[in-house]
C-alpha positions as CSV (number, residue, x, y, z in Angstrom):
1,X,0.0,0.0,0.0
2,X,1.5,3.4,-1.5
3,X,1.7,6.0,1.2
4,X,-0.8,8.3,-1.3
5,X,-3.7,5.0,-0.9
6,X,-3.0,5.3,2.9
7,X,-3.4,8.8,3.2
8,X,-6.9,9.2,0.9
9,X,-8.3,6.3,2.8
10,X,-7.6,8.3,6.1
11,X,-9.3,11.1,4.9
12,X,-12.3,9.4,4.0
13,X,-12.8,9.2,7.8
14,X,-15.3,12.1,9.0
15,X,-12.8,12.9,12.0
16,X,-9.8,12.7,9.5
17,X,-11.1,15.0,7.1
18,X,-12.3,17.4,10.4
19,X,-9.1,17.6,11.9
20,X,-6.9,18.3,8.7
21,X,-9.2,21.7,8.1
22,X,-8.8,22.2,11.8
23,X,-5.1,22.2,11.3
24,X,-5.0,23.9,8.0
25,X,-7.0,26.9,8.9
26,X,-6.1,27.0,12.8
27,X,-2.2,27.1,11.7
28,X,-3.4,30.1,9.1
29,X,-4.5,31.8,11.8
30,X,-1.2,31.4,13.8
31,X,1.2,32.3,11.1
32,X,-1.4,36.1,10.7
33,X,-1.5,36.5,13.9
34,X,2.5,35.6,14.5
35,X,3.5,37.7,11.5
36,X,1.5,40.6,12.6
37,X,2.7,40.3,15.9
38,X,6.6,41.1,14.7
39,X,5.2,44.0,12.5
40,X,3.2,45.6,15.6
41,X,6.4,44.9,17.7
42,X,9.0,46.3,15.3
43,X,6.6,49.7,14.9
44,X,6.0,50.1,18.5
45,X,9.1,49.4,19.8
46,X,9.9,48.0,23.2
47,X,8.2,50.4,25.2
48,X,4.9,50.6,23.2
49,X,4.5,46.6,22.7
50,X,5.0,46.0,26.4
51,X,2.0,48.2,27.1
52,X,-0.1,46.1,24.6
53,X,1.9,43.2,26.5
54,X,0.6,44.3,29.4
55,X,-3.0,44.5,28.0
56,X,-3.0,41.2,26.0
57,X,-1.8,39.3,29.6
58,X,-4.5,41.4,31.6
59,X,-7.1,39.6,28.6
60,X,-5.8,36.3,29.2
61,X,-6.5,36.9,32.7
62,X,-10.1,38.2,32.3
63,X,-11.3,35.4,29.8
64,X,-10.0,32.5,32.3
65,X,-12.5,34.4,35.0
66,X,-15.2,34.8,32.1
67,X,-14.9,31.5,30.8
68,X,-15.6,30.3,34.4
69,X,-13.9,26.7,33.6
70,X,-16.6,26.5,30.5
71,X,-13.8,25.5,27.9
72,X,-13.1,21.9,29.2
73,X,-16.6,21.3,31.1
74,X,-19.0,22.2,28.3
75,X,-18.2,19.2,26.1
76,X,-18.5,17.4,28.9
77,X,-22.4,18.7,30.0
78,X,-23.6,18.6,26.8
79,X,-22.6,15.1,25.5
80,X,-23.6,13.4,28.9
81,X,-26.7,15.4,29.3
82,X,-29.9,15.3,27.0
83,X,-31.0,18.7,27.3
84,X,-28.2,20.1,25.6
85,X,-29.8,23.6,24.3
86,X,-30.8,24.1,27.7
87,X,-26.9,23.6,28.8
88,X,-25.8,25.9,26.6
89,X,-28.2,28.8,27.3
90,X,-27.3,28.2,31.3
91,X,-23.1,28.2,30.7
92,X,-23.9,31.8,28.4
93,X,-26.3,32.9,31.2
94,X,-23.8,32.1,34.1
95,X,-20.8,33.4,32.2
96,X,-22.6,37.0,31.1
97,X,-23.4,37.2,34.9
98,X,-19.8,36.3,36.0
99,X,-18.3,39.2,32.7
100,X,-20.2,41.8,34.2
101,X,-18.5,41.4,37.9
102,X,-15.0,40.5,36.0
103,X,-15.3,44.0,33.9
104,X,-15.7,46.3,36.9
105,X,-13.2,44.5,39.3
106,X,-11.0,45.0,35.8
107,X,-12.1,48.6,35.4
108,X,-11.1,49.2,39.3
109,X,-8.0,47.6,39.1
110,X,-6.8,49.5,36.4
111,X,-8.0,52.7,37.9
112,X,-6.1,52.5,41.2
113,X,-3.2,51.1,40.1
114,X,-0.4,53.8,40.0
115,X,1.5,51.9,37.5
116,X,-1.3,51.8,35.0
117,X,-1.2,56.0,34.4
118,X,-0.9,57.0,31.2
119,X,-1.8,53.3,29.6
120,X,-5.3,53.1,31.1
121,X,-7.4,52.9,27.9
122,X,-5.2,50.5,25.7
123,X,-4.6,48.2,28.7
124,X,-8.8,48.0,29.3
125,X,-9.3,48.0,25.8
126,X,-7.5,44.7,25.5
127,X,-8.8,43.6,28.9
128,X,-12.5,43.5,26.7
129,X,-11.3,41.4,23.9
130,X,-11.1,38.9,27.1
131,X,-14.3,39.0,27.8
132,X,-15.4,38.0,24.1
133,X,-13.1,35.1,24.1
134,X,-14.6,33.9,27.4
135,X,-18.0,34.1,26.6
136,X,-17.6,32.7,22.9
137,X,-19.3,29.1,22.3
138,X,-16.1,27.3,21.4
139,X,-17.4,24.0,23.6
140,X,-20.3,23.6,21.3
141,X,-18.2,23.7,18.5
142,X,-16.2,20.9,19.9
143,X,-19.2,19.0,20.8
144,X,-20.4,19.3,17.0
145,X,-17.5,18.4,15.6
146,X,-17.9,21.7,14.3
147,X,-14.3,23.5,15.2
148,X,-13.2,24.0,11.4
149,X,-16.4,26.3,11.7
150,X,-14.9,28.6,14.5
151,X,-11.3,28.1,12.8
152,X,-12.8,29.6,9.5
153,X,-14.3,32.4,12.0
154,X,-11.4,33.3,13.5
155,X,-9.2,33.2,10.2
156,X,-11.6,36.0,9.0
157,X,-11.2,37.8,12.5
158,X,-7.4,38.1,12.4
159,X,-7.1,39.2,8.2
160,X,-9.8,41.6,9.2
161,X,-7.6,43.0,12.3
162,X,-4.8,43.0,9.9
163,X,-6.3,44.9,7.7
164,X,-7.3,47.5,10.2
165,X,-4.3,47.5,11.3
166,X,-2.6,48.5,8.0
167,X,-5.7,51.7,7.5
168,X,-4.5,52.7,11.2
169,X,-0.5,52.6,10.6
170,X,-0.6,53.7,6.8
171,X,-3.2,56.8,7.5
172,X,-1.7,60.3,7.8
173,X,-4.4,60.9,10.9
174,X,-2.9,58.3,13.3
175,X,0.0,57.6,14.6
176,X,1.3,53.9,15.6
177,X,0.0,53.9,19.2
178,X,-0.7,50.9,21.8
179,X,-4.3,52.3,21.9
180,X,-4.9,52.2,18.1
181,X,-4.1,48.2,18.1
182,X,-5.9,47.6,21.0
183,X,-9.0,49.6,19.3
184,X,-8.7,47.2,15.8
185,X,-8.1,44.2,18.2
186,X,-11.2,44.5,20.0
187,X,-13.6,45.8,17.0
188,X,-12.3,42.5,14.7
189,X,-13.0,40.0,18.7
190,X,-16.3,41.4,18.9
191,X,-17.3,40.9,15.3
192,X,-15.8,37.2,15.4
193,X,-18.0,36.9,18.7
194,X,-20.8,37.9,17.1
195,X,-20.2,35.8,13.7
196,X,-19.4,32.7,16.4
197,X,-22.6,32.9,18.6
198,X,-25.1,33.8,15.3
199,X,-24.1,30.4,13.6
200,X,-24.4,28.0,17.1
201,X,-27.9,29.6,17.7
202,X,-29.6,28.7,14.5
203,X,-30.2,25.6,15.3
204,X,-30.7,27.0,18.8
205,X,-33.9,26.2,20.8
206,X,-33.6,25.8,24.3
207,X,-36.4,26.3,27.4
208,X,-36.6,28.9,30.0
209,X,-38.3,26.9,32.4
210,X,-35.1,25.3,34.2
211,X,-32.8,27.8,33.7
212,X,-32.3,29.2,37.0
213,X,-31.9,25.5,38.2
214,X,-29.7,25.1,35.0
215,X,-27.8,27.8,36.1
216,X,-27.0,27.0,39.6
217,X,-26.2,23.5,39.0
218,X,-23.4,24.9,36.3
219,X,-22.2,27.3,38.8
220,X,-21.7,24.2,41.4
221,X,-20.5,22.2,38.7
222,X,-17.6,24.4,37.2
223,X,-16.4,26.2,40.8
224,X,-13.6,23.8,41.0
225,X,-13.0,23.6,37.3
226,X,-13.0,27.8,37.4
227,X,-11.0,27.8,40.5
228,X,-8.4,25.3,38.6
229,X,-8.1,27.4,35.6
230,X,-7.0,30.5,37.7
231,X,-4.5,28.7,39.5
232,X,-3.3,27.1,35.9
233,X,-3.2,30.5,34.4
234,X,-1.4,32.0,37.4
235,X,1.9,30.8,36.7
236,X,2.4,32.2,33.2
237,X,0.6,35.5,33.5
238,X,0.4,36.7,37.3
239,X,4.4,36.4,37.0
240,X,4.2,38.5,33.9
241,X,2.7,41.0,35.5
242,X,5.2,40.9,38.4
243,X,8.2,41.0,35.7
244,X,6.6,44.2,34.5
245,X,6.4,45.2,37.7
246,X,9.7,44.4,39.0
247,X,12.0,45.1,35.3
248,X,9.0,47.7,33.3
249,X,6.9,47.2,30.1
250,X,10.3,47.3,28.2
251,X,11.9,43.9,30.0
252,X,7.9,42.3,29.6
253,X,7.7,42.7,25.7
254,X,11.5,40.9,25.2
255,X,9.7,38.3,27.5
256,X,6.1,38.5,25.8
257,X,7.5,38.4,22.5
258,X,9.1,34.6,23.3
259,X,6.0,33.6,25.0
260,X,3.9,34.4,21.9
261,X,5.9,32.5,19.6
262,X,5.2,29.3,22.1
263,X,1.6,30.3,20.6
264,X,2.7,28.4,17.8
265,X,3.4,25.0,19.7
266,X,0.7,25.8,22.0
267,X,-1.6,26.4,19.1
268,X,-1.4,22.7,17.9
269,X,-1.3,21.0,21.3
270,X,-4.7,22.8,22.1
271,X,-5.9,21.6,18.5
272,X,-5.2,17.9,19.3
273,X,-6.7,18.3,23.3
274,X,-9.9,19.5,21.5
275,X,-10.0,17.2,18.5
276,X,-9.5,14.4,21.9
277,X,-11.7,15.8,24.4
278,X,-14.8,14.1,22.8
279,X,-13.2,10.7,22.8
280,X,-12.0,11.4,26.7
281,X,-15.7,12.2,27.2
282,X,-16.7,8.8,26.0
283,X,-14.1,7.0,27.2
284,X,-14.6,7.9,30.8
285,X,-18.4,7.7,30.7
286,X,-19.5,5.6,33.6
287,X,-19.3,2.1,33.3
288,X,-16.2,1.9,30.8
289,X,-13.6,-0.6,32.0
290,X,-10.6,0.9,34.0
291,X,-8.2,-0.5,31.8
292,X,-9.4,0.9,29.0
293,X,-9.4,4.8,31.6
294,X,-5.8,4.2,31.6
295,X,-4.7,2.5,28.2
296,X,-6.5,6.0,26.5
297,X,-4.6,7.8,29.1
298,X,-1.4,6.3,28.3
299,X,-1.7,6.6,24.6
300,X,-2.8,9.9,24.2
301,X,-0.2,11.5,26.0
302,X,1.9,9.4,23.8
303,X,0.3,10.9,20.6
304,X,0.6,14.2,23.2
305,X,4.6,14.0,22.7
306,X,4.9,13.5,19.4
307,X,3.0,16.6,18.0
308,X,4.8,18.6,20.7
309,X,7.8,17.6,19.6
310,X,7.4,17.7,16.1
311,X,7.4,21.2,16.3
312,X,9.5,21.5,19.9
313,X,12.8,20.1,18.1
314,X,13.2,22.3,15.1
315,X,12.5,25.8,17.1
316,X,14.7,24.7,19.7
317,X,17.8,24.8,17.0
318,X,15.9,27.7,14.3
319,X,14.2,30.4,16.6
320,X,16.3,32.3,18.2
321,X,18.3,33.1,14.8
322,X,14.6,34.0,13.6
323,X,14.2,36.0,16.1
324,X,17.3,38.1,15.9
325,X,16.6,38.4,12.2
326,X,12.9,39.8,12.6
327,X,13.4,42.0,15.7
328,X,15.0,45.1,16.6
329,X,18.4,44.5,18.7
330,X,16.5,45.5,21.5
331,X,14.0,42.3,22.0
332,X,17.5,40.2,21.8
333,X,18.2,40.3,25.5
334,X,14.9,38.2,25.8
335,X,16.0,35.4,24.0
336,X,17.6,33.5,27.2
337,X,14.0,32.6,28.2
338,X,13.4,31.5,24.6
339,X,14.4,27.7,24.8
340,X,13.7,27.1,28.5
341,X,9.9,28.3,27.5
342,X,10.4,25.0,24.4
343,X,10.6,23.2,27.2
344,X,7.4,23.9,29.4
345,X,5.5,23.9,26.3
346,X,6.5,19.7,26.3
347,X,4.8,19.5,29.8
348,X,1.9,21.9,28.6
349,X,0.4,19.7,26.1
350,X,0.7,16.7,28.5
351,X,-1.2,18.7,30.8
352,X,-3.9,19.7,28.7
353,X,-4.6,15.5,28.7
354,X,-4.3,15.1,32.0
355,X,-7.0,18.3,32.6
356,X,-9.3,16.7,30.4
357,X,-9.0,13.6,32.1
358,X,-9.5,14.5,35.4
359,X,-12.5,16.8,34.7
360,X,-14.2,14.4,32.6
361,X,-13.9,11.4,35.7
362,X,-15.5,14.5,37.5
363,X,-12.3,14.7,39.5
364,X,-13.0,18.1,40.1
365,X,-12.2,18.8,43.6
366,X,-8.6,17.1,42.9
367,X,-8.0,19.2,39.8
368,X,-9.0,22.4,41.8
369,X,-6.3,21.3,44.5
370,X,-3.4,20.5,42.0
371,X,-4.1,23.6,39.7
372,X,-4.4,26.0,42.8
373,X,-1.3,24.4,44.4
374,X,0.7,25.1,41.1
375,X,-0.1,28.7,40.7
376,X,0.5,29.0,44.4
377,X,4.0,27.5,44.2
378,X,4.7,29.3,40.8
379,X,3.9,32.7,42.7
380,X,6.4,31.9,45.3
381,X,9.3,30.6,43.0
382,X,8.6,33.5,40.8
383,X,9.2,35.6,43.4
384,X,12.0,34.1,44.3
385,X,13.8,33.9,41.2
386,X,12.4,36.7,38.7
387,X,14.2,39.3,41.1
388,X,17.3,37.8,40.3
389,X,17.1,36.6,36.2
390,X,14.3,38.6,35.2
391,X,12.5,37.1,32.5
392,X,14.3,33.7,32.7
393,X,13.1,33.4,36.3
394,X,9.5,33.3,35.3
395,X,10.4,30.1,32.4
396,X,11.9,28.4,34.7
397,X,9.1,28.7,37.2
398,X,6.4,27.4,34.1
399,X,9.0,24.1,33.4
400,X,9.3,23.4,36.7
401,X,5.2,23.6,38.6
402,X,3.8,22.2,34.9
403,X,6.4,19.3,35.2
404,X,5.8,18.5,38.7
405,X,1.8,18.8,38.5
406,X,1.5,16.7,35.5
407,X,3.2,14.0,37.1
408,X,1.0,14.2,39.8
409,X,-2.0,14.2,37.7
410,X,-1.0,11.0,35.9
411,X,-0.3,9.4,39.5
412,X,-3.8,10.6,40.5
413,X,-6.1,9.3,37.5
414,X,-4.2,5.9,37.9
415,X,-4.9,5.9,41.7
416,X,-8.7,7.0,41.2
417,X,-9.4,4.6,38.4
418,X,-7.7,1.7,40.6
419,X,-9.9,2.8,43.6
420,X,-13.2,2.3,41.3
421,X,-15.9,-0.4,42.6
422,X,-15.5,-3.5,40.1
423,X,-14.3,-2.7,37.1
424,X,-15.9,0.6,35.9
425,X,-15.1,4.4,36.8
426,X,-17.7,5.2,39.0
């Protein structure tokens, strides 16, 4: 069998087919959003890309709270529940009510912060294209095997915001500014938002009559999940945030600038978690044998490894020479924290299994502990080491808690699936 026979009979496969317009159009959206990101950097300099640094973590931040846990529970409720429309109009319910709480404590932060003078608007401006992202519908997508939908979506969000971006810089009444991105950044999120949420609803028709009951069991459901997901984004943005702090905006963007190109890696590992999330979701439905629980476990982070890899290896050797081709001299001095950050994006993608794992065996209250416990301990390291090698201290922080904590993940499923009655996950 020729390798072209092996590879058409692959793509006959629904999933197949699926997954390689996932891939083609979600690594189209990388390469715009990773080749604008060198033009805005190389316009605004140092100074002016760590203030949209500073905005663009402060948006990460703010979607995680949005989101409330949503991203890797909402597959979950919908394929093991039968009311699925009604599922989906309680996660948007509770996550609108959650934004609008999020959005003012954001609005105060930024107000009483001394640091924050003088970058106010662009910092809240990208703060809001948080919001959007956390309350877009990207688990029904996954649930419909519909991502190559959202993919398309957001292809057409980020050629839109580079075009924008071109009218601002080229046109004789602006200036290149931190503000004006952040203004073309969040017009082009909340058009995508609502291109997203118009296609899921049109085949839309849930009830009203639960939907305060609806609601409170989500909230119940997803605290753990929610409370997991700040303590998972804690250790690469919290200690961003303190770098800025501790070096200025200037030493964040040489550090910002590394971490975004791990976008790439971390683009593809998030790909393959959601292309595997419905299969976990089966897989660890009650009554499926343990040994199946840990023979998926075992070979998906095996599949895990081999896609990070893939792409781990050859920017290990290439990107820091691609890096000191496309940026000014003065991003160079980041470049230290360039290969330690290849090597947290190995245990990353191992831990984006393990999470799904854990959530779907409703091991909630254990994933809340472990993800809590590693922002916690990254705080403290980072505080221990970013004094003393800056934006080096905070990689080595993310490669050592992501390491650790997936390890104990692993040993946690294996325990938990050992403990179950006969031989089914309860």
């Amino acid at each position: 069998m020729t390798i072209k026979s092996i590879l058409s009979k692959l793509l006959r496969t629904p999933v197949a087919r699926i997954a390689a317009g996932l891939f083609f159009l979600n690594y189209l959206q990388a390469a715009i959003t990773f080749l604008l990101n060198l033009w805005v950097a190389n316009l605004l300099g140092e100074s002016g890309y760590g203030v949209l640094s500073m905005g663009l973590v402060a948006a990460t931040l703010l979607s995680t709270v949005v989101n409330f846990g949503s991203d890797t529970t909402l597959v979950r409720d919908l394929t093991h529940s039968q009311a699925r429309d009604d599922i989906l109009l309680a996660s948007i319910t509770l996550r609108s009510i959650v934004s609008i709480v999020a959005v003012l404590g954001c609005v105060a932060w930024l107000a009483l912060d001394p640091s924050m003078d003088g970058i106010f608007l662009p910092v809240l401006l990208c703060s809001l294209t948080g919001v959007a992202t956390g309350l877009s519908p990207k688990g029904w997508y996954d649930f419909r095997y519909r991502m190559h939908t959202q993919a398309a979506i957001a292809c057409f969000e980020k050629l839109l915001y580079g075009v924008l971006l071109v009218v601002f810089f080229y046109s004789k009444s602006f200036q290149a500014s931190p503000l004006g991105v952040a203004s073309c950044l969040l017009a082009t999120r909340v058009l995508g938002f609502a291109l997203q949420w118009g296609i899921a609803s049109k085949s839309w028709s849930p009830s009203k009559t639960q939907l305060k009951e609806n609601v409170r069991w989500l909230f119940y459901e997803n605290i753990w999940v929610f409370g997991a997901a700040l303590g998972n984004v804690a250790a690469p943005y919290i200690n961003q945030l303190a770098l800025a702090r501790q070096d200025g905006v200037e030493d964040l963007a040489q550090f910002f600038i590394c971490f975004q190109i791990m976008a790439v890696v971390q683009l593809m590992q998030q790909l393959f978690a959601r292309l595997l999330a419905p299969r976990i979701a089966e897989v660890t439905q009650d009554g499926s044998p343990v040994h199946m629980v840990r023979s998926r476990l075992i070979r998906f982070l095996g599949y895990s490894s081999v896609a990070s890899l893939s792409l781990i290896v050859p920017l290990f050797f290439v990107g820091p020479y691609f890096i000191r081709f496309a940026l000014p001299e003065e991003f160079h001095e980041g470049l230290g924290a360039f290969r330690i950050l290849l090597m947290w994006c190995v245990a990353y993608g191992l831990g984006l299994v393990t999470n799904q794992f854990l959530i779907c065996l409703r091991l909630n209250r254990y994933f809340f502990s472990l993800s809590v416990s590693k922002g916690v301990l990254a705080i403290l390291l980072g505080q221990l080491l970013i004094p003393r090698f800056g934006g080096n201290g905070v990689a080595a922080t993310l490669v050592i808690c992501s390491t650790l904590f997936v390890a104990l993940q692993v040993c946690l499923i294996w325990n938990k699936t050992a403990a179950a009655s006969g031989s089914a996950v309860q």
